[in-house]
C-alpha positions in Angstrom: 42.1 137.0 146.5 45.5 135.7 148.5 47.5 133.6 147.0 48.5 130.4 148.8 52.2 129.8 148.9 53.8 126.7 150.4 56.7 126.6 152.8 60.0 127.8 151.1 62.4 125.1 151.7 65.5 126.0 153.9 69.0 125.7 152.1 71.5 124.0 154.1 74.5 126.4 154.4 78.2 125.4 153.0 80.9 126.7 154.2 83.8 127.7 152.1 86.6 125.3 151.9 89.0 128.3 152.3 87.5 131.2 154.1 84.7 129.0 156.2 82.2 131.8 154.8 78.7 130.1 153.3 78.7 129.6 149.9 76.5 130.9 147.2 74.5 128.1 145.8 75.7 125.1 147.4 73.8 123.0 145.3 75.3 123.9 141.9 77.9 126.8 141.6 79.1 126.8 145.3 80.5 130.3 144.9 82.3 132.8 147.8 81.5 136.0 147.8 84.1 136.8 150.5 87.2 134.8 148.7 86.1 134.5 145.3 86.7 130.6 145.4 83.7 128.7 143.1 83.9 124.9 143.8 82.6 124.5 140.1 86.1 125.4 138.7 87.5 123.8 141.6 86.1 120.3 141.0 87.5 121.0 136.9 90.8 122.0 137.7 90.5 118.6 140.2 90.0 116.7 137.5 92.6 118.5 134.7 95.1 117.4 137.3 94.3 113.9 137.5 94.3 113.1 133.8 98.0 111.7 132.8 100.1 114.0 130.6 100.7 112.2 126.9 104.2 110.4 127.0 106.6 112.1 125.0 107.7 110.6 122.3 111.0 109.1 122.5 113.5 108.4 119.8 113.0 105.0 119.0 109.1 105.7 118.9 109.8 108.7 116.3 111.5 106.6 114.3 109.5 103.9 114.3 106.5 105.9 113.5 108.9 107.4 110.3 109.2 104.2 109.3 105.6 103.3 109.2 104.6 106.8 107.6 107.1 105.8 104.7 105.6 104.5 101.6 105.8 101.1 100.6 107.2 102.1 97.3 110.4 103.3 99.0 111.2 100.2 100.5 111.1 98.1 97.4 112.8 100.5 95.7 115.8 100.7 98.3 115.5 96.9 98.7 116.0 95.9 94.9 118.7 98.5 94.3 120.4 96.3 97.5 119.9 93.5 95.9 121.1 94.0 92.7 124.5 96.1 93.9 124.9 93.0 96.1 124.3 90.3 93.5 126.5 92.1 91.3 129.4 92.4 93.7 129.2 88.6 94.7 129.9 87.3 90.8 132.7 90.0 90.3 134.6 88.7 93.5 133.6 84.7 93.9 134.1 84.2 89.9 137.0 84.5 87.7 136.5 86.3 84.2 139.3 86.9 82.0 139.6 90.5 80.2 137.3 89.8 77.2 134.8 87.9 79.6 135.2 90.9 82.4 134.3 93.2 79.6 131.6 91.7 78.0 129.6 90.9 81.1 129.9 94.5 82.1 128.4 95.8 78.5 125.7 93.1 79.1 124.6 94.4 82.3 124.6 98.2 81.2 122.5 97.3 78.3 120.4 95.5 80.4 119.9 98.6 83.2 119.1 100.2 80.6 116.6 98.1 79.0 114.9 98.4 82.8 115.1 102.2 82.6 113.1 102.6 79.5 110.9 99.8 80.1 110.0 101.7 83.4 109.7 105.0 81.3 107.5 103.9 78.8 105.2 102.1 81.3 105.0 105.4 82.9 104.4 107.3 79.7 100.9 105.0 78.8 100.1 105.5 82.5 100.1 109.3 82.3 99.7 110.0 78.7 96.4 110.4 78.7 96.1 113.2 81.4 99.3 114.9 79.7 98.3 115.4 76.0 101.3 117.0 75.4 103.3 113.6 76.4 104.7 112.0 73.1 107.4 108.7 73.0 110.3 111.4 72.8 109.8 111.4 76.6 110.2 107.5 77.1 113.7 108.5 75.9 114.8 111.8 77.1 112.7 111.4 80.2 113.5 114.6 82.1 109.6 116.0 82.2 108.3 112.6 82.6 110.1 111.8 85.7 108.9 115.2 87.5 105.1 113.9 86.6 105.6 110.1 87.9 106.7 111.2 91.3 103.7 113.9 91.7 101.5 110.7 91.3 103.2 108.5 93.3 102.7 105.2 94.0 100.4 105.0 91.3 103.2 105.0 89.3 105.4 103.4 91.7 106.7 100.5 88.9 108.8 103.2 86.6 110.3 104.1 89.8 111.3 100.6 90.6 112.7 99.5 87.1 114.5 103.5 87.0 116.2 102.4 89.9 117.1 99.3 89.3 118.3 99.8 86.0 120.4 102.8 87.5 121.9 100.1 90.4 122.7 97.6 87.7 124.5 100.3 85.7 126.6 101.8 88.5 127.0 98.0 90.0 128.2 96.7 86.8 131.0 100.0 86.3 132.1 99.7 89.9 131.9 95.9 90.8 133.1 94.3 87.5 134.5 96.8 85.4 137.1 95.7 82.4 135.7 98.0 79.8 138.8 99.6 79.1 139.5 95.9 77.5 137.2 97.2 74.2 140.2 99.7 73.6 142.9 97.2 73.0 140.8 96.6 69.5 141.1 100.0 68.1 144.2 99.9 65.6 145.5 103.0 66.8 145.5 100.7 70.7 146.7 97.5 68.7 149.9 100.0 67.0 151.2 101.3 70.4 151.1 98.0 71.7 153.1 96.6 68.8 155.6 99.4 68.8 155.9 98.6 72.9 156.4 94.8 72.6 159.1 95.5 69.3 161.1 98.3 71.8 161.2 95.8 74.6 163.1 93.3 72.6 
């Protein structure tokens, strides 16, 4: 019994882009066997071409993107410290304070940075507390550990960094800006002698 085939269709010849030989599968591959040359990868490598290269990144765009990439955290921290150096720096230089007055207002403010300090430590200490059982209050003083654990879990814990460092500006602000607390030795007797003695040898 013969099988009955139908006509086989013809393939229309390509010739090779480079060598003018036909190529091998026209239709799909379109590969030289005399050069080699496939117009598969061809049409690829086309196309790699043709696709725009990324910009690179200037410096103004790497900073920018810095900036966004930065927590918020840092930014209110830096921004209060400003704030508080700046305010302090503006009532020591548009105000007048006499020794006593220059003096006191710089203990005030240093007991008050403090006050900030420990409020911000023992805020911290019931926020991590009870994942640290061996936390006790001794750390809201001496906060050395606690400190190392509050910026592992940043910015949960974001609001003893901000009252640390504020605190710790009004502190320095206070010393530098106003200063005067060499005033509080003129009450010591031993400070209140030497002065007698100099005003008695300058008659």
């Amino acid at each position: 019994m013969s099988q009955v085939s139908g006509p086989v269709p013809e393939t229309t010849a390509v010739a090779c882009p480079r060598c003018r030989m036909p190529l091998f599968d026209p239709n799909g591959l379109g590969w030289c066997k005399a050069c080699g040359y496939c117009r598969s990868i061809a049409e690829i490598e086309a196309q790699t071409s043709q696709t725009p290269a990324p910009a690179a990144p200037t410096t103004l765009t790497a900073t920018s993107s810095a900036i966004r990439q930065t927590g918020t955290w840092v930014w209110v921290t830096l921004m209060g410290m400003i704030l508080v150096a700046g305010a302090t720096f503006a009532l020591a230089n548009c105000l007048t304070f006499s020794p006593l007055q220059r003096a006191l207002l710089t203990s005030v403010q240093i007991a008050a940075g403090f006050g900030l300090m420990f409020a911000g430590q023992f805020i911290g200490l019931l926020r991590i507390a009870p994942e640290e059982s061996t936390l006790s209050f001794k750390d809201a003083v001496f906060p050395f550990r606690l400190y190392g654990l509050i910026f592992k879990r940043l910015p949960s814990t974001r609001h003893t960094v901000y009252l640390g460092a504020w605190g710790l500006a009004a502190i320095v602000s206070a010393t530098v800006f106003i200063g005067g607390l060499g005033h509080w030795f003129t009450y010591v007797p031993s400070s209140q002698n030497n002065q007698a003695q100099k005003t008695k040898s300058g008659h």
